[in-house]
N, C-alpha and C positions, 0 to 999 in steps of 0.2 A: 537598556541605555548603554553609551559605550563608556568604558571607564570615565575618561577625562570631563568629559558631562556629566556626569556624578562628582566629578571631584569637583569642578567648576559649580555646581550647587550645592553641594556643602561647603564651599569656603565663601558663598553668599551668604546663605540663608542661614549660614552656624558660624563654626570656625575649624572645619577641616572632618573628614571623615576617616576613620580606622579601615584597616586591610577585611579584617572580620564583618563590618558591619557594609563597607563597600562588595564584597563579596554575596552577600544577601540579596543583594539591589538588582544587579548586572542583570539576572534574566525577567527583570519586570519591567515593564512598558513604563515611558514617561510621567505617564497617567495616576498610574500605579502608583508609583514613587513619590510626585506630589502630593496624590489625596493623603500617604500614609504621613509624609509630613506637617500636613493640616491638620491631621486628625490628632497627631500628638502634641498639636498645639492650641485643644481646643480648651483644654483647663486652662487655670488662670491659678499659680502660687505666689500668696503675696509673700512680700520679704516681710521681715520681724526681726526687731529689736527691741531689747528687755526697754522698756520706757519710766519704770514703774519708780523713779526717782520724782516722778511729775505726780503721781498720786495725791501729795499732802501739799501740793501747792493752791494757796487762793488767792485774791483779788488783794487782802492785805498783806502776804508775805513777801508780793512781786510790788509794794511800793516800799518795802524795806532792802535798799542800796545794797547792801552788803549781801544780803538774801539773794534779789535778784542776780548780782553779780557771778553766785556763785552757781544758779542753775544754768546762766550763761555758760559758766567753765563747763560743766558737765553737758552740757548741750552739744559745746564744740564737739568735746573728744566723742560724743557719741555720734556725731555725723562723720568723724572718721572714721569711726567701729562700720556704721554704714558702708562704706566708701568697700572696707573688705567686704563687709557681707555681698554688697553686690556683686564685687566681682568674683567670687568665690560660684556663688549661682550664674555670671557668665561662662566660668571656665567648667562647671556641672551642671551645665541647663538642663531643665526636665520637658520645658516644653522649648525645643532648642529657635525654631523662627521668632514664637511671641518674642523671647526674652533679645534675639536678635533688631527685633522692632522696638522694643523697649529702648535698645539704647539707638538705635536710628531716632524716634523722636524724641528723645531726650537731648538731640542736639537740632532739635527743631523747635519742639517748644522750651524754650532755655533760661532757665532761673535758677539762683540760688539763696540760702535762706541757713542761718543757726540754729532755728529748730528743730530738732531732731524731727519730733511726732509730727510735724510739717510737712520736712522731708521724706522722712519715710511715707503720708500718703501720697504726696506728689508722686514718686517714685510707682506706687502702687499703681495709681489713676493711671500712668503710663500706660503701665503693664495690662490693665483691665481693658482698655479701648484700642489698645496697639491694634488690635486685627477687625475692630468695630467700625460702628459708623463715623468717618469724618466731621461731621456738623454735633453730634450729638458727643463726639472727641473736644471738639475747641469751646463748646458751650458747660463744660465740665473742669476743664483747665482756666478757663476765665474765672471760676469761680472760687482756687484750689487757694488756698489764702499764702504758699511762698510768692505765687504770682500776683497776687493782690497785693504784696508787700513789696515786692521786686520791683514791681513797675506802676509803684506810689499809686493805684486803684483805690487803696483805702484813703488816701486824700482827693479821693475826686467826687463832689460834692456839689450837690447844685448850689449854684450861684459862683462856686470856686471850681470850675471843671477842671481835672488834671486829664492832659490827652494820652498820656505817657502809653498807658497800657493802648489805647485805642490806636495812637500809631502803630505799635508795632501789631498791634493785632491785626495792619494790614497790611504791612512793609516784608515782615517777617516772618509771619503765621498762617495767611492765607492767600492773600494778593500779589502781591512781591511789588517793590519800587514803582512808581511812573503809573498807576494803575487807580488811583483815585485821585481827590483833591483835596489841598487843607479842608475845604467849606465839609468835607465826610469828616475826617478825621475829627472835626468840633464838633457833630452832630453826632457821631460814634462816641464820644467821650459822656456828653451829655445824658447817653441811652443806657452808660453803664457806671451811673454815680450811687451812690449809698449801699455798693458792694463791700461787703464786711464779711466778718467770718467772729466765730466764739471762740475761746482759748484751747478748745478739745479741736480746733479744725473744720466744725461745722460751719457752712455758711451762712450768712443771713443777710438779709436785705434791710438796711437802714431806712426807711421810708419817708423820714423828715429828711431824709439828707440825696433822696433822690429827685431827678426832674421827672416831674408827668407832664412835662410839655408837649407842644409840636417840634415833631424833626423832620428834618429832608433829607433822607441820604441816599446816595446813588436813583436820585429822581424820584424816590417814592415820600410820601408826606405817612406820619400814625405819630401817635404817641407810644412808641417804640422806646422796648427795654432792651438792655443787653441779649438773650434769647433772639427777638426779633430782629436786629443786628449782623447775628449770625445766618440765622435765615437769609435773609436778604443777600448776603455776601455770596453765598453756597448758588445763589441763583445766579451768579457772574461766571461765564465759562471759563475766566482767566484764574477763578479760584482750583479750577480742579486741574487746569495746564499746570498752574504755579507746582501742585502740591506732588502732579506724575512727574514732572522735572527734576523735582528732588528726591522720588523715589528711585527714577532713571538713572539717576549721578551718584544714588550711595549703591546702589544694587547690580546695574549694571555697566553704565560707565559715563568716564566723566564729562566725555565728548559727547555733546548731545546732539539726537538724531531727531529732526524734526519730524519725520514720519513718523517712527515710532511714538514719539511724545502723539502725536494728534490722536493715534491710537488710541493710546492709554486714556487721552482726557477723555476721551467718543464713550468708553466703558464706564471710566469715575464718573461722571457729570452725570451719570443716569439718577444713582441714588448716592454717591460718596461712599460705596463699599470699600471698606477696606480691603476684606481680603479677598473679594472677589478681583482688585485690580493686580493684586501679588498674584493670585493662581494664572491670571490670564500673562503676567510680567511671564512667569516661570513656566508655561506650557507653552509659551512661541517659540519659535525656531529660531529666532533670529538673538534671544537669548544666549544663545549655546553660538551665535557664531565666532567663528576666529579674532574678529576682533575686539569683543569682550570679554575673552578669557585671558587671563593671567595679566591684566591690564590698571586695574586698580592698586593702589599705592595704600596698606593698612595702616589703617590707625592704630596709634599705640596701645590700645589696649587689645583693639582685635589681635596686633603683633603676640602680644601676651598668652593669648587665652588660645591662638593656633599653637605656640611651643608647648603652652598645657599642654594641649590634647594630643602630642604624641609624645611628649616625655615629662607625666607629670612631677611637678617641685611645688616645694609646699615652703614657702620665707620662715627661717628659724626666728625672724624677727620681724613681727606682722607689718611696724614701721616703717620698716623698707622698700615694702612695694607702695606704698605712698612716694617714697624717695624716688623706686623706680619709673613711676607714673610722673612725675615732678620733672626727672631726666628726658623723657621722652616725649613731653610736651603736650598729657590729656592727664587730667587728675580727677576721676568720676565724682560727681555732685559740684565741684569747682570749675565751674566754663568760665572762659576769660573775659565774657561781656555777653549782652545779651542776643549778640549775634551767633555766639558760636564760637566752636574752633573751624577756624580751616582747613577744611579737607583737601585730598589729592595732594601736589604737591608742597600745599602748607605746613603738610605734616614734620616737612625734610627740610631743617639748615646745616648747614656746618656741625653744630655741637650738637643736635638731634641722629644725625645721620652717624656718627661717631659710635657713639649709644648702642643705635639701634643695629649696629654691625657687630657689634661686642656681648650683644644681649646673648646670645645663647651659650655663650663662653662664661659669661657674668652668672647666667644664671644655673648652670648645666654639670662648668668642670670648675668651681671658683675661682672665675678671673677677678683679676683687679678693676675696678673702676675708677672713674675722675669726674668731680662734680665741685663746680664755683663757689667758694667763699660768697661770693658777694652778690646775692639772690633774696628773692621774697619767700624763702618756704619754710622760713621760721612762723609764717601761720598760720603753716596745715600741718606741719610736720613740728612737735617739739623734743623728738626722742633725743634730742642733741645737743638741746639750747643752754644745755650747763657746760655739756664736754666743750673745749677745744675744736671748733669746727676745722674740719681736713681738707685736705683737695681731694682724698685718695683712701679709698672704704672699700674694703671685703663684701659684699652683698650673701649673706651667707643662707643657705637653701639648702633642702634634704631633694635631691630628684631621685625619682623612682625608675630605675634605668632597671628594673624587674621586670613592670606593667610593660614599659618598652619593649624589654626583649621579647615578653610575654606575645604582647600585641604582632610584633613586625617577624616574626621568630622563621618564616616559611617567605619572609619576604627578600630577595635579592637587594644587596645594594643600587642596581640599577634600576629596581624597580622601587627604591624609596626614592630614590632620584625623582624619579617619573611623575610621583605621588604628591612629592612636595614642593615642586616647581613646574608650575604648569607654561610660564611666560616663555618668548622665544628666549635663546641662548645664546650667548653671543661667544664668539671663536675663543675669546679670551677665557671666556668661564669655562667652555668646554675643553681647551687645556688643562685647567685646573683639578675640575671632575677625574677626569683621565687621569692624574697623580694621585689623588686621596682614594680611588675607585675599587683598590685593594685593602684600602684600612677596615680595622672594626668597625664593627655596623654603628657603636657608639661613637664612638671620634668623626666617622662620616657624615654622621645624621649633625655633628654639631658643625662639621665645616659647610654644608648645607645651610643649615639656617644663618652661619655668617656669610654668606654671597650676597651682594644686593638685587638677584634675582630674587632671596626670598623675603625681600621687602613688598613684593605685587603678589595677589591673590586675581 
């Protein structure tokens, strides 16, 4: 494969590749390449966290006010603890696509929830089904009880149907907008009432509180449950367009190509393979061409976790990359509604774009940063909420400008250039290149990552 086609698949399906491991690649066939990255992503490592504060809790201690309140408090701070661990395993993935699909559907199917042990299996379940089957994916997450709590499931009850969860399970989850009719949406609500879940997480099925009636949904008549629902959905060819659409727009680009898409659905709609429609995304040619490389706009965390992996920093104050995350507009396990954030160029305003130009400076040689008094992130963030809130914070970080030297040590300034900006160049920038092009490979690599060229991957 020729460099830039490597590089252009690893800054997909990961977050950027080294000179060492890019080196290993170059004289294997496409083929080659992908199976060896499926194959490292055939385990499944769940994430963990110490829970065991939940141990001595029962059924009496949680209607004692003050008791509850306080597993509450510990709840929170430990879905922040969360919040690093995950992305600690983004920026050190072991199985580097799963964990990159992980957080692909986690802004697919999108909920949030104070429970820790909650959240951590949602987060799991992710992880487990990322590269499985689609039907047997949404029929698992319908049952995950953040999402039965999120989108009020467990008040939906026969005789009191709540549609909440059933809209979006067509709007947003499978079908996409203008694609069924209220008269589904009531008849889908109806099919998934006396969905519950036990306090360890386990599901269960309320059975007094479910309909065993008749339904009619998308033309078929059963007394259909939740499971059957999904089925039925999975047989609509607009389920498996909807779902290549959005793998199209996070993977390859945002401009969607209707050919391609037809493609893709003609593959998914066979059996809803997951990963057999990624290996078939990533072995077409039309993958690799010109103009879906260097065309994407990264999200703030991908932002992050590409500066990891060539010049790893480690937050002398774990807080902060919450802070950082807060700055730049994605706060992992905190999505701003149930649609999502916005990708492309939702990512970029004004004070986003600011940030994210300063990020490698902020985080690399310690620069100064700037962030609003007058914000909501006193309730993911409270390392602060005694001090004096500032306009103007140190962000202070150990980088490992070793592992860098270590890593890049045989590589030319022009060729980190080459490596780390793949999008075209505009005259302006390549004036700029042209003056820093004799600096240390350190101060280069940072004026580099503050270009708005390497805001696209």
């Amino acid at each position: 494969m020729e460099n830039k086609h490597i590089l252009h698949l690893y800054n997909r399906i990961g977050f950027g590749i080294l000179p060492k491991e890019l080196e290993k690649l170059k004289s294997k066939t496409r083929s080659e390449v992908i199976d060896t990255i499926f194959q490292s992503s055939e385990n499944i490592s769940p994430l963990y966290i110490d829970t065991k504060f939940l141990n001595s809790v029962s059924l009496k201690s949680l209607k004692n006010k003050s008791k509850r309140k306080e597993l509450m408090k510990i709840s929170r701070k430990k879905v922040r603890e969360l919040n690093l661990i995950w992305m600690d395993r983004l920026v050190n993935p072991r199985e580097i696509l799963r964990e990159k699909m992980t957080l692909f559907w986690a802004n697919h199917f999108v909920c949030e929830d104070k429970n820790v042990l909650h959240v951590l299996q949602y987060n799991n379940t992710l992880r487990k089904h990322a590269l499985g089957n689609f039907g047997g994916f949404v029929k698992a997450i319908s049952k995950e009880p953040v999402m039965l709590k999120y989108l009020n499931n467990k008040q939906n009850k026969k005789n009191r149907p709540n549609e909440n969860f059933a809209r979006e399970l067509l709007e947003l989850f499978t079908i996409g907008q203008g694609n069924y009719s209220e008269k589904d949406i009531q008849e889908s609500a109806r099919a998934f009432t006396g969905y519950n879940h036990k306090f360890n997480g386990d599901f269960i099925l309320r059975r007094r509180q479910h309909d065993y009636g008749k339904k009619v949904f998308f033309d078929r008549s059963g007394n259909f449950d939740g499971n059957d629902i999904v089925d039925i959905i999975l047989q609509q060819k607009q389920c498996a367009r909807f779902i290549c659409e959005k793998i199209y727009k996070y993977f390859v680009n945002d401009k969607i190509n209707t050919i391609r898409i037809e493609e893709m659905t003609s593959i998914f709609f066979k059996d809803y393979n997951i990963e057999k429609l990624m290996k078939y995304v990533l072995l077409s040619d039309w993958f690799y061409d010109e103009e879906n490389i260097g065309t994407k706009i990264k999200s703030p965390i991908e932002l992050l976790a590409t500066i990891h992996k060539t010049v790893p920093f480690k937050f002398q104050k774990s807080k902060q990359q919450l802070l950082i995350q807060k700055l730049l507009g994605q706060i992992l396990l905190f999505p701003p509604n149930v649609a999502g954030w916005k990708t492309g160029k939702g990512w970029i305003d004004s004070n986003t774009m600011v940030a994210r130009l300063r990020l490698a400076s902020v985080l690399l040689n310690n620069a100064e940063i700037s962030y609003s008094e007058k914000d909501d992130f006193k309730a993911v963030v409270n390392s602060i909420k005694k001090e004096k809130r500032r306009k103007r914070a140190f962000i202070k970080t150990d980088a490992n400008w070793e592992i860098f030297n270590k890593n890049y040590r045989t590589i030319s300034n022009k060729e980190l250039f080459e490596s780390l900006l793949l999008c075209p160049i505009n005259s302006g920038t390549k004036e700029i290149i042209a003056q820093y092009i004799d600096l240390p490979k350190k101060d280069f690599c940072i004026q580099l990552m503050s270009l708005p060229e390497y805001q696209l991957c």
